[in-house]
C-alpha positions, 0 to 999 in steps of 0.5 A: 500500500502507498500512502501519500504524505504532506509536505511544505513547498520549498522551490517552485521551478518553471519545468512543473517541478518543485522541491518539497520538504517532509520531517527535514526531508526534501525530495523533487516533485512534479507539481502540475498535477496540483488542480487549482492555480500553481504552489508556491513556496510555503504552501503545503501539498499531498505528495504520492509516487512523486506527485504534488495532487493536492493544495492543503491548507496550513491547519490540515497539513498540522493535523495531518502530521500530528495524526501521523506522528502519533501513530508512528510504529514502536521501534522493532525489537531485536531477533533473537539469537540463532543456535550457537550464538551468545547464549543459545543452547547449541 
């Protein structure tokens, strides 16, 4: 399953393309699939597969990520040791 994510516009560049940031991440976007008039820098977007497909507004981008955050996964924990190594019976 994909998921889309939200990130904040940082460059808008004349090609359709723009650069997003996501949690100090940034990544290079196709932004013409954005409906309405185009992004510019500051404005928060849904990202999926490299697409920009939607404007948020500032309030809904925050939820969202609060949203996300919250739900992030426990930590994995570690395997367990395979026969023969520290502390398995052989």
């Amino acid at each position: 399953m994909c998921l889309g994510t939200i990130a904040q516009v940082v460059e808008v560049h004349k090609d359709g393309r723009a650069v997003v940031e996501d949690h100090g991440k940034r990544q290079l976007v196709l932004e013409m699939t954005v409906s309405d008039d185009d992004i510019t820098p500051g404005d928060w977007v849904v990202i999926q597969s490299g697409f920009a497909l939607e404007r948020i507004s500032e309030k809904e981008a925050m939820e969202a990520n609060a949203i996300r955050d919250s739900a992030a996964p426990a930590p994995a924990a570690p395997a367990p040791a395979a026969p023969g190594e520290e502390g398995q019976p052989t």
